[in-house]
Backbone atoms as SQL, in Angstrom:
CREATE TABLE atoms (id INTEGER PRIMARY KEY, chain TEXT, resi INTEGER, resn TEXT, atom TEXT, x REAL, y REAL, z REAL);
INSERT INTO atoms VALUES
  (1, 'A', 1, 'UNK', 'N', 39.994, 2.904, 54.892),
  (2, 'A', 1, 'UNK', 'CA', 39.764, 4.153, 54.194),
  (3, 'A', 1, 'UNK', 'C', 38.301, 4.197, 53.759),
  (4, 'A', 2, 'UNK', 'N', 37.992, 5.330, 54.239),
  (5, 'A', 2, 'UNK', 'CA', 36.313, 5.275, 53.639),
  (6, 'A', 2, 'UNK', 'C', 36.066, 7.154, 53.109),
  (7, 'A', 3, 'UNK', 'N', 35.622, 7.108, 51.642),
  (8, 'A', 3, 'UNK', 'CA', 35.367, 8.744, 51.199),
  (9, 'A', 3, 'UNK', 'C', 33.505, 8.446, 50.838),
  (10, 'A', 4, 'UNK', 'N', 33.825, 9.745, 51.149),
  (11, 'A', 4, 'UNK', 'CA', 32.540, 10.573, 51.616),
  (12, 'A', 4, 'UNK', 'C', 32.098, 11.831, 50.488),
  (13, 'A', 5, 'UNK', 'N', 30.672, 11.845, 49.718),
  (14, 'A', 5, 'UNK', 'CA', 30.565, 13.147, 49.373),
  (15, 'A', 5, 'UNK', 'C', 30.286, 13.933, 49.810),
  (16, 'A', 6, 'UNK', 'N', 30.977, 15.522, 49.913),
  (17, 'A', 6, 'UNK', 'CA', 30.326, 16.288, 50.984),
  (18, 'A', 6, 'UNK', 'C', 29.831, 17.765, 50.106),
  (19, 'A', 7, 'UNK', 'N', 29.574, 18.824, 50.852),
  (20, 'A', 7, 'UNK', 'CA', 28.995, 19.852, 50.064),
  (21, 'A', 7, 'UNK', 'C', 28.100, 20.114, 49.394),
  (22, 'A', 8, 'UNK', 'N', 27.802, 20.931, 48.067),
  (23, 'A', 8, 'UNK', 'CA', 26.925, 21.542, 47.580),
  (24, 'A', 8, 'UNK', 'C', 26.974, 20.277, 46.518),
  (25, 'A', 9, 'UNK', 'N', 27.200, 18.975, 46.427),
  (26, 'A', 9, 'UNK', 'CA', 26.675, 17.671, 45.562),
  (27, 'A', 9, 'UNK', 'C', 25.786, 17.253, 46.778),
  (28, 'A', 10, 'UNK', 'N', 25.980, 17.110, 47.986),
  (29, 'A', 10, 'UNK', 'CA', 24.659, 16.558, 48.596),
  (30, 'A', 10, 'UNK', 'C', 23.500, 17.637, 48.485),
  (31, 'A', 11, 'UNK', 'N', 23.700, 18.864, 48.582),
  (32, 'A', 11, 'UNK', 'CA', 22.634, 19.781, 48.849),
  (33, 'A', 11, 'UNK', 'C', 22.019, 19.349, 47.810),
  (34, 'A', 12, 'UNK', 'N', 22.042, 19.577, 46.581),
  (35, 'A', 12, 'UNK', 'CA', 22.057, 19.331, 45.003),
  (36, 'A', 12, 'UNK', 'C', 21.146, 18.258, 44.664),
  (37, 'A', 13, 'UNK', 'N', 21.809, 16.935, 45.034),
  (38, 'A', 13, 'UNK', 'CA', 20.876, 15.696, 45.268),
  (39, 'A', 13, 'UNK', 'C', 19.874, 15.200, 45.979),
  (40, 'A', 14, 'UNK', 'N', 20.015, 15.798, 47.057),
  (41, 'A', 14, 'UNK', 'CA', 18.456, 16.319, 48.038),
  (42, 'A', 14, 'UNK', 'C', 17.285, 16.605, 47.392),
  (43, 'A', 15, 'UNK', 'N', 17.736, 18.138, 46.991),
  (44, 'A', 15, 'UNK', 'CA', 17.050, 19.348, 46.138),
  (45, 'A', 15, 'UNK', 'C', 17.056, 18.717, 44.807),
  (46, 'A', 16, 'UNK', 'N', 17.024, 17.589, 44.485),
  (47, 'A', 16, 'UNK', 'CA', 16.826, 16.920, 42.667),
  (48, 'A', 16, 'UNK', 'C', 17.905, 17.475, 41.517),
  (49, 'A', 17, 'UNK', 'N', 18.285, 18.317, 42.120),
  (50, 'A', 17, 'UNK', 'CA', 19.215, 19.178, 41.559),
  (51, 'A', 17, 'UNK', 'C', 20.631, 18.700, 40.533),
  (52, 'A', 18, 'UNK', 'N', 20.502, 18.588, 39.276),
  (53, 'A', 18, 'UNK', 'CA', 22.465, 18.226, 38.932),
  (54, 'A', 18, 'UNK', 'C', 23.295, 19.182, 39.483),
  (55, 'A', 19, 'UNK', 'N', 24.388, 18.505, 39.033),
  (56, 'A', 19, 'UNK', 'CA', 25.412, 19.102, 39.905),
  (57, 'A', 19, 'UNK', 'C', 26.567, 18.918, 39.368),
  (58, 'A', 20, 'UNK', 'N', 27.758, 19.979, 38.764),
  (59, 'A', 20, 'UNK', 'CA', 28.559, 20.040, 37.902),
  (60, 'A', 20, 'UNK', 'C', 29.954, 18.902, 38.796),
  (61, 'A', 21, 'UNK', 'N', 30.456, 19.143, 39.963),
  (62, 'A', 21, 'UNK', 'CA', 31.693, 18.982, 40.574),
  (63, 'A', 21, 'UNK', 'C', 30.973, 18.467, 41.724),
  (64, 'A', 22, 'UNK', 'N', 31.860, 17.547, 42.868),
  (65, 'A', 22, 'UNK', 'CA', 31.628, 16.973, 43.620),
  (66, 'A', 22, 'UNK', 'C', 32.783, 17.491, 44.498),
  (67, 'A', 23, 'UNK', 'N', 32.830, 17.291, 45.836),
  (68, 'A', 23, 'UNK', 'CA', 33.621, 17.525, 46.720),
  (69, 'A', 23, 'UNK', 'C', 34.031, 16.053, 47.304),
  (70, 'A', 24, 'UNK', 'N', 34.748, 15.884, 47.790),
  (71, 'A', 24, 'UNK', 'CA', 35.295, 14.531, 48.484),
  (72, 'A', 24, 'UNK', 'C', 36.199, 14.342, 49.637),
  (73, 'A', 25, 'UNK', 'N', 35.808, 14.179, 50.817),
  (74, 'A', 25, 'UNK', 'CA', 36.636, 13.673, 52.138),
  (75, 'A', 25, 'UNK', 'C', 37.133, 11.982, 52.198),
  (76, 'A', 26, 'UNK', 'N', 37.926, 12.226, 52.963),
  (77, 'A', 26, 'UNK', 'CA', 38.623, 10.644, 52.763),
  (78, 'A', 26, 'UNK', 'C', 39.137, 10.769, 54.047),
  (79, 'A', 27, 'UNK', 'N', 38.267, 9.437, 54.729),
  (80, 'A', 27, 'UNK', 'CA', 38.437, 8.897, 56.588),
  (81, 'A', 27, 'UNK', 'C', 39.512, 7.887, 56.736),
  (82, 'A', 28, 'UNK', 'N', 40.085, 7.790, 57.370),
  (83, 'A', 28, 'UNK', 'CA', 41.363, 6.924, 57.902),
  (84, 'A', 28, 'UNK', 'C', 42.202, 6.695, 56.725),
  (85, 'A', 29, 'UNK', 'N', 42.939, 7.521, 55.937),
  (86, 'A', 29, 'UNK', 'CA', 43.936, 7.252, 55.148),
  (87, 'A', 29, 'UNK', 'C', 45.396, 8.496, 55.491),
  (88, 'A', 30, 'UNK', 'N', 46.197, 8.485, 55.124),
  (89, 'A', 30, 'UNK', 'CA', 47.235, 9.317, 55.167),
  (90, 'A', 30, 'UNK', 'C', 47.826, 9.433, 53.350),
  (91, 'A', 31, 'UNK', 'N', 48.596, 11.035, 53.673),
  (92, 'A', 31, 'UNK', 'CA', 49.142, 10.923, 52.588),
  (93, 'A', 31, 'UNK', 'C', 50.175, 10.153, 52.052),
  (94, 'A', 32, 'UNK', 'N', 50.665, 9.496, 52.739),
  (95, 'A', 32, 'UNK', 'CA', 51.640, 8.082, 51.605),
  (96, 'A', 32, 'UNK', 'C', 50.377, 7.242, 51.079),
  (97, 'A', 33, 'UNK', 'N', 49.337, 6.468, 52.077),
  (98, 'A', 33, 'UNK', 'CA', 48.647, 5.625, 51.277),
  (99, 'A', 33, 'UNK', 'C', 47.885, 6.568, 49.674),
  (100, 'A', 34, 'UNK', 'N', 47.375, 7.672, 50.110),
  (101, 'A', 34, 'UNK', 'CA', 46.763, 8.508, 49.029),
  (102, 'A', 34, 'UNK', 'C', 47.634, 8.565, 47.842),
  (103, 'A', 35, 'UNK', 'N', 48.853, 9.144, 48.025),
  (104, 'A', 35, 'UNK', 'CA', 49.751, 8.778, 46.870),
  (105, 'A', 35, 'UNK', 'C', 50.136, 7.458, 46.222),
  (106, 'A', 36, 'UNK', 'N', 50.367, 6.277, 47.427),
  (107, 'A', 36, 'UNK', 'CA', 50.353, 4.997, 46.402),
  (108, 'A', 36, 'UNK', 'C', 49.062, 4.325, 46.029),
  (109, 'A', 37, 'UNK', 'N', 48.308, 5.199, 46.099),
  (110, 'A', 37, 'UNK', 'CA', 47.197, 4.755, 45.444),
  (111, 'A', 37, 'UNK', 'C', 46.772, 5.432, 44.129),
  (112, 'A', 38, 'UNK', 'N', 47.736, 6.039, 43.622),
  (113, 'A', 38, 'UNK', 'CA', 48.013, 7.122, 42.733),
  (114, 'A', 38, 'UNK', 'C', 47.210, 8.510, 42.599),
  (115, 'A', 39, 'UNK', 'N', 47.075, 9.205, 43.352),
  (116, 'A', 39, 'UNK', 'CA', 46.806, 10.464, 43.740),
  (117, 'A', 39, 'UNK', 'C', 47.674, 11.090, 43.790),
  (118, 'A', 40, 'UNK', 'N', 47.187, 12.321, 42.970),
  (119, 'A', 40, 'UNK', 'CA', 48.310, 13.521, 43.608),
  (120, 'A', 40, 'UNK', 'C', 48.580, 14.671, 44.203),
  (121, 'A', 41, 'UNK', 'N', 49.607, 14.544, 44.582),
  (122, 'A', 41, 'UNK', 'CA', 49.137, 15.524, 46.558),
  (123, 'A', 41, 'UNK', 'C', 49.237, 17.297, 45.668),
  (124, 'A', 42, 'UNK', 'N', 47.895, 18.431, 45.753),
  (125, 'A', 42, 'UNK', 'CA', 47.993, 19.439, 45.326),
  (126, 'A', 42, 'UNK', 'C', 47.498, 20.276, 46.156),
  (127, 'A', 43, 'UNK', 'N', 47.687, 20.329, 47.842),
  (128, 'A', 43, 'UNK', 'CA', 47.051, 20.802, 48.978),
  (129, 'A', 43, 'UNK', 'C', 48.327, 21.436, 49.321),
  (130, 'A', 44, 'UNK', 'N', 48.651, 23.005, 49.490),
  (131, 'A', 44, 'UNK', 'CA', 49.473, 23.207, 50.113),
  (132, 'A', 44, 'UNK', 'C', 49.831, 23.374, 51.831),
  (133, 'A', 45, 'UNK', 'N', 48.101, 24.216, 52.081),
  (134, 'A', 45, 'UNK', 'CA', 47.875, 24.384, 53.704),
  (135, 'A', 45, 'UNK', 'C', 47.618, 23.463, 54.121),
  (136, 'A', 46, 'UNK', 'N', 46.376, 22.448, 53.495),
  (137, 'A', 46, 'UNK', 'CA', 46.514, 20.661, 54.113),
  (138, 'A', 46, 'UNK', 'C', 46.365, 19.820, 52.980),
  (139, 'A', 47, 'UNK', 'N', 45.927, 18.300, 53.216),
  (140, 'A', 47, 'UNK', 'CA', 46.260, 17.555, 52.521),
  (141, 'A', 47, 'UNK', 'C', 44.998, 16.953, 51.318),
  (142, 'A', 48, 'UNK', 'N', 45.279, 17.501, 50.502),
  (143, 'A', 48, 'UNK', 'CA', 44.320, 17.536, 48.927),
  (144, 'A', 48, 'UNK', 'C', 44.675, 16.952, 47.910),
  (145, 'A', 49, 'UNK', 'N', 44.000, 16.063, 47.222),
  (146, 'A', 49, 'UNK', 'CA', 44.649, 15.009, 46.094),
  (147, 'A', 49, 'UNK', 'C', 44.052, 14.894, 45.242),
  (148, 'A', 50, 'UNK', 'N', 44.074, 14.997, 43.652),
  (149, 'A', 50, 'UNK', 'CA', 43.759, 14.746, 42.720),
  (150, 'A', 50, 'UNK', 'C', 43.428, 13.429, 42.272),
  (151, 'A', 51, 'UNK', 'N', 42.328, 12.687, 41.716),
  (152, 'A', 51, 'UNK', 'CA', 41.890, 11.509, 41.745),
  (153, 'A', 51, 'UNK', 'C', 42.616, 11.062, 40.308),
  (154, 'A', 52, 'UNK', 'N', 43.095, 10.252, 40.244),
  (155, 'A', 52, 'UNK', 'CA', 43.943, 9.877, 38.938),
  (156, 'A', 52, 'UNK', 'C', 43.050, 9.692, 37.742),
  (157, 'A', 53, 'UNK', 'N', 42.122, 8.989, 38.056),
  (158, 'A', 53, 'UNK', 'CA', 41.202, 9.362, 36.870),
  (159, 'A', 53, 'UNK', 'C', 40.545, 10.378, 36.517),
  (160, 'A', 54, 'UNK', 'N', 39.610, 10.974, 37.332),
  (161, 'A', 54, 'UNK', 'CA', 38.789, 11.718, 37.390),
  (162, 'A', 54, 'UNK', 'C', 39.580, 13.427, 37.051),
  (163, 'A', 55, 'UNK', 'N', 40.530, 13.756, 38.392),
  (164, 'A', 55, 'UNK', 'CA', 41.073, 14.569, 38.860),
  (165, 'A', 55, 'UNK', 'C', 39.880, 15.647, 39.692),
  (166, 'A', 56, 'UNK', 'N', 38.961, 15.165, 40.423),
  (167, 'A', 56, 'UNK', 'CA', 38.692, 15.281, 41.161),
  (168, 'A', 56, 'UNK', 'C', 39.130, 15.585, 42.542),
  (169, 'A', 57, 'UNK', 'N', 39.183, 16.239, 43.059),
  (170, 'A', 57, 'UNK', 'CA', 39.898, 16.638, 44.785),
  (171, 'A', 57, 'UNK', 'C', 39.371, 15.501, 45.759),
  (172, 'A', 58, 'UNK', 'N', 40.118, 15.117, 46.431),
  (173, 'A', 58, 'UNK', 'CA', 40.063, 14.343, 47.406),
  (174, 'A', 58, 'UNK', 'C', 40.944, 15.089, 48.574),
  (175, 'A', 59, 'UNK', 'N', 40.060, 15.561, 49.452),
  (176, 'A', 59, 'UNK', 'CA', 40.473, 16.370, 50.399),
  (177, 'A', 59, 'UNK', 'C', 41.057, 15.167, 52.272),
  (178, 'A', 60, 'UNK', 'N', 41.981, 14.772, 52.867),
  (179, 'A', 60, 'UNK', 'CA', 41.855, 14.447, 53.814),
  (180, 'A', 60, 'UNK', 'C', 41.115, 14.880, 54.823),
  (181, 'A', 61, 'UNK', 'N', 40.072, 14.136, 55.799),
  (182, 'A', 61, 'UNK', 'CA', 39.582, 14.613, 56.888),
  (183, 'A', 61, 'UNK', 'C', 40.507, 15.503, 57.420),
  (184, 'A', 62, 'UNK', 'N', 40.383, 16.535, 58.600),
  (185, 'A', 62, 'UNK', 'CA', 40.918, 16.901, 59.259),
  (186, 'A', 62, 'UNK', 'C', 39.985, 18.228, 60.117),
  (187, 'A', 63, 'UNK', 'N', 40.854, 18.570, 61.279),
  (188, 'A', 63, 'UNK', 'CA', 40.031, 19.402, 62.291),
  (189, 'A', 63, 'UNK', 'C', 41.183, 20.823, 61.688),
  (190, 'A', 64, 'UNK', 'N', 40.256, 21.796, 61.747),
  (191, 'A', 64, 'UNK', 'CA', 41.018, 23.368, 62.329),
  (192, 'A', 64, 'UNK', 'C', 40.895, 24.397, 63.383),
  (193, 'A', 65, 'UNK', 'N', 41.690, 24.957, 64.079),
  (194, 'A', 65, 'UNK', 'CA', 41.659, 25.724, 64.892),
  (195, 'A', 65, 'UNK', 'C', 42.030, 26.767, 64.686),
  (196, 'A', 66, 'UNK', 'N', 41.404, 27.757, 64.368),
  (197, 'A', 66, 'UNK', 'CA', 41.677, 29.679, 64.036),
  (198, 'A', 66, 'UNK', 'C', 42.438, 29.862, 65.567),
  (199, 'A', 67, 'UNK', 'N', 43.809, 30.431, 64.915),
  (200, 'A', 67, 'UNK', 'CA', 44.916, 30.945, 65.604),
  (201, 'A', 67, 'UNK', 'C', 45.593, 32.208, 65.321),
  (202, 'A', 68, 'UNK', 'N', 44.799, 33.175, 64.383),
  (203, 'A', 68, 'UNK', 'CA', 45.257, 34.230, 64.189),
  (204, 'A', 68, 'UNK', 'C', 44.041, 34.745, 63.058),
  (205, 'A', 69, 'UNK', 'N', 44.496, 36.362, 62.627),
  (206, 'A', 69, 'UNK', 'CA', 43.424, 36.669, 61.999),
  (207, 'A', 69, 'UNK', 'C', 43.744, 36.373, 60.885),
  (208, 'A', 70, 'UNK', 'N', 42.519, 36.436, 59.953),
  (209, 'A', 70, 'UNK', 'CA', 43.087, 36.073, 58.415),
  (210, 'A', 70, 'UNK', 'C', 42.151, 34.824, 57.913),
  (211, 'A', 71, 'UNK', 'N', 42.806, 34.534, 56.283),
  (212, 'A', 71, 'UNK', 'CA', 41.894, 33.515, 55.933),
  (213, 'A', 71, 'UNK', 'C', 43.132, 32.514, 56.350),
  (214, 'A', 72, 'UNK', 'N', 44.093, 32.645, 56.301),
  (215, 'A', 72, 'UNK', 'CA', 45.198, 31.894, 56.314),
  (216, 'A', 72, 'UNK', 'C', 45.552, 31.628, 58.333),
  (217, 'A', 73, 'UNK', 'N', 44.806, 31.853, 59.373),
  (218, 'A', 73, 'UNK', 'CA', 45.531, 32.005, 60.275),
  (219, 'A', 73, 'UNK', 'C', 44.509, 30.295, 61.145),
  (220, 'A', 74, 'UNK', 'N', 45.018, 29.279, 60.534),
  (221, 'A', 74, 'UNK', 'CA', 44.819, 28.352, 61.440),
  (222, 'A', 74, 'UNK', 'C', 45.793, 27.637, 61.490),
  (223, 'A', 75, 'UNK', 'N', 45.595, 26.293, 62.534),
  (224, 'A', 75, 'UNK', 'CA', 46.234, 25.033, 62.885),
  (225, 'A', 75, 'UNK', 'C', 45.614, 24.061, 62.161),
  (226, 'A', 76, 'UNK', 'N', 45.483, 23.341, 61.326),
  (227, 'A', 76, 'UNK', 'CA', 45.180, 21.880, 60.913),
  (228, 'A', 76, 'UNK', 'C', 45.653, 20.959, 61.231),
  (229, 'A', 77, 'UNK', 'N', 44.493, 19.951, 61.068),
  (230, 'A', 77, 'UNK', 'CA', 45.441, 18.339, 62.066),
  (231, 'A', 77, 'UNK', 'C', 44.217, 17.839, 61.303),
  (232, 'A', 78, 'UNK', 'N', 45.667, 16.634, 60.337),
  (233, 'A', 78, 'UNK', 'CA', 44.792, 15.954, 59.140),
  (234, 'A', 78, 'UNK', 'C', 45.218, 14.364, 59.967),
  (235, 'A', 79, 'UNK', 'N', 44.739, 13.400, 60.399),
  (236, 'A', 79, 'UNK', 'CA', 45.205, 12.317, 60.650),
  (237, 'A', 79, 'UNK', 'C', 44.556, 11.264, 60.223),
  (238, 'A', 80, 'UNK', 'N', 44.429, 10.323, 60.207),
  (239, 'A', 80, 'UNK', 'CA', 43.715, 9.058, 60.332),
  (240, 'A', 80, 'UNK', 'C', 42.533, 8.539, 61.385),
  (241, 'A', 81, 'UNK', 'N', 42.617, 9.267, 62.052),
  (242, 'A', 81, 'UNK', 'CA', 41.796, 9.172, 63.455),
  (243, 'A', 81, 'UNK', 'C', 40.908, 10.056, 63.368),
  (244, 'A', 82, 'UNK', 'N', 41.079, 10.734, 62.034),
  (245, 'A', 82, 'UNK', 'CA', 39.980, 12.233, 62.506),
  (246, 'A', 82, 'UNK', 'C', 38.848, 11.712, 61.607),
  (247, 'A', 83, 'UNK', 'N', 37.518, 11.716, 62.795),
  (248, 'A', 83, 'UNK', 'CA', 36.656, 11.070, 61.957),
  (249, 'A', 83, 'UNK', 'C', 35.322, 12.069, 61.443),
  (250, 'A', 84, 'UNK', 'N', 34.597, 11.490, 60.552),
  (251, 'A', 84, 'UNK', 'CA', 34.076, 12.487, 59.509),
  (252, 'A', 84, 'UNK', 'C', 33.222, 12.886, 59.901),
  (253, 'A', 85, 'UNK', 'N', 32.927, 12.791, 61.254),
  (254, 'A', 85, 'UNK', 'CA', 32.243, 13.901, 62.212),
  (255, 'A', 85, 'UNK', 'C', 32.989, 15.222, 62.554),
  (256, 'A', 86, 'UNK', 'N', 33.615, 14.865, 63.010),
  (257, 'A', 86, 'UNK', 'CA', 34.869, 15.761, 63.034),
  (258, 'A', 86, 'UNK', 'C', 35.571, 17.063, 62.085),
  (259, 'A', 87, 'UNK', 'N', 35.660, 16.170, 61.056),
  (260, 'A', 87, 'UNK', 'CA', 36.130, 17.042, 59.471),
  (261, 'A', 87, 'UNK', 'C', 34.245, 17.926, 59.404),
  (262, 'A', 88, 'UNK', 'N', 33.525, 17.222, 59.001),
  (263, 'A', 88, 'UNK', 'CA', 32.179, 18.102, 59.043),
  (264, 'A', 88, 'UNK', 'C', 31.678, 18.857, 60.020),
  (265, 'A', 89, 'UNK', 'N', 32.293, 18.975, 61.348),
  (266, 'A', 89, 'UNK', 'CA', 32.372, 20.789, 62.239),
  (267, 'A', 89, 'UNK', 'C', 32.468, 21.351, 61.602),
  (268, 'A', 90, 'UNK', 'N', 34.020, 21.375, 61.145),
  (269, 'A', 90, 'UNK', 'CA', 34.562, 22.770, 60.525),
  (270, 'A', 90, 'UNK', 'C', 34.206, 23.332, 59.325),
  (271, 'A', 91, 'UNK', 'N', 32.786, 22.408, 58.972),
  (272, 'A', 91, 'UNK', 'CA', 32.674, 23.040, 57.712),
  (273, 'A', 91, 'UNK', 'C', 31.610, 23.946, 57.828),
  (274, 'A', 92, 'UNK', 'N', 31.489, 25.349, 56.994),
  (275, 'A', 92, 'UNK', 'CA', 30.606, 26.545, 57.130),
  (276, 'A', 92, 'UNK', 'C', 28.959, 25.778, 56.556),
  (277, 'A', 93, 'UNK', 'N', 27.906, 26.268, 57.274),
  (278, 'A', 93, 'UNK', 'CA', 26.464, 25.667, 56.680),
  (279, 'A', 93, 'UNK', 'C', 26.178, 26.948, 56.437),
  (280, 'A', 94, 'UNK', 'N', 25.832, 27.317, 54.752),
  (281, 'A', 94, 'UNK', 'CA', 24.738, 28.070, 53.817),
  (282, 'A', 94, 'UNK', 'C', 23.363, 27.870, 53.970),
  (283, 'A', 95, 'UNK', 'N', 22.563, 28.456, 54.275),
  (284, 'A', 95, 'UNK', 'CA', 21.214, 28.272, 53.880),
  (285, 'A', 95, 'UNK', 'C', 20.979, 29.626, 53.375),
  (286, 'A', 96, 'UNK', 'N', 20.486, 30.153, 52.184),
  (287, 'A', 96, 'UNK', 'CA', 20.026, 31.300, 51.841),
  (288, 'A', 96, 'UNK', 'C', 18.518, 31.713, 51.996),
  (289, 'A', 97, 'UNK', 'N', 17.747, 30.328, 51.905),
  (290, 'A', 97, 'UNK', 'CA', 16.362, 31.045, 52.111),
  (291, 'A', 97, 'UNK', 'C', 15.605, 30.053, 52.650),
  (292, 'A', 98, 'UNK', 'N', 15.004, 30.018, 53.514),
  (293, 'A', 98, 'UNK', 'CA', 13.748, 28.998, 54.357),
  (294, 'A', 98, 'UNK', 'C', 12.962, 29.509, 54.602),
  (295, 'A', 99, 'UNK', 'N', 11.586, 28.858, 54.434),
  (296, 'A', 99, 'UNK', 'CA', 10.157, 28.995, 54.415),
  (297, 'A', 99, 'UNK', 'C', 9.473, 28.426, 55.160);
């Protein structure tokens, strides 16, 4: 199992920037190990866990495939194998302003 910070805490730390909340991916685990590791599962479309201390999100890697219209119209596939190359495709890149 290996987690990862991802999102607007790296942009943040780049840019010198604080940063209120952190985002978090987590590579080769499943949700039984996440839960006996005391997390708790609060992902309904995929698999998202609350950090027992913190309560922080701990999101599982995983890939999506848009299969219909909507915000709601994909396939997810959260596994153990999906590696954090992978999970970071699907994620949208912001840039608002470059010089």
């Amino acid at each position: 199992m290996q987690i990862y910070t991802v999102g607007g805490a790296v942009r943040d730390k780049l840019l010198g920037r604080p940063h209120k909340d952190k985002d978090w991916v987590v590579v080769g685990a499943t949700p039984e190990e996440m839960i006996a590791l005391g997390y708790t599962p609060v992902g309904k479309d995929f698999p998202v866990f609350l950090h027992p201390d913190t309560k922080e999100e701990y999101a599982l890697a995983r890939t999506e495939r848009k299969v219909s219209a909507g915000y709601k119209g994909f396939n997810v596939y959260a596994a153990p194998e999906v590696t954090l190359e992978e999970d970071l495709r699907r994620r949208d890149l912001t840039i608002n302003a470059i010089a």
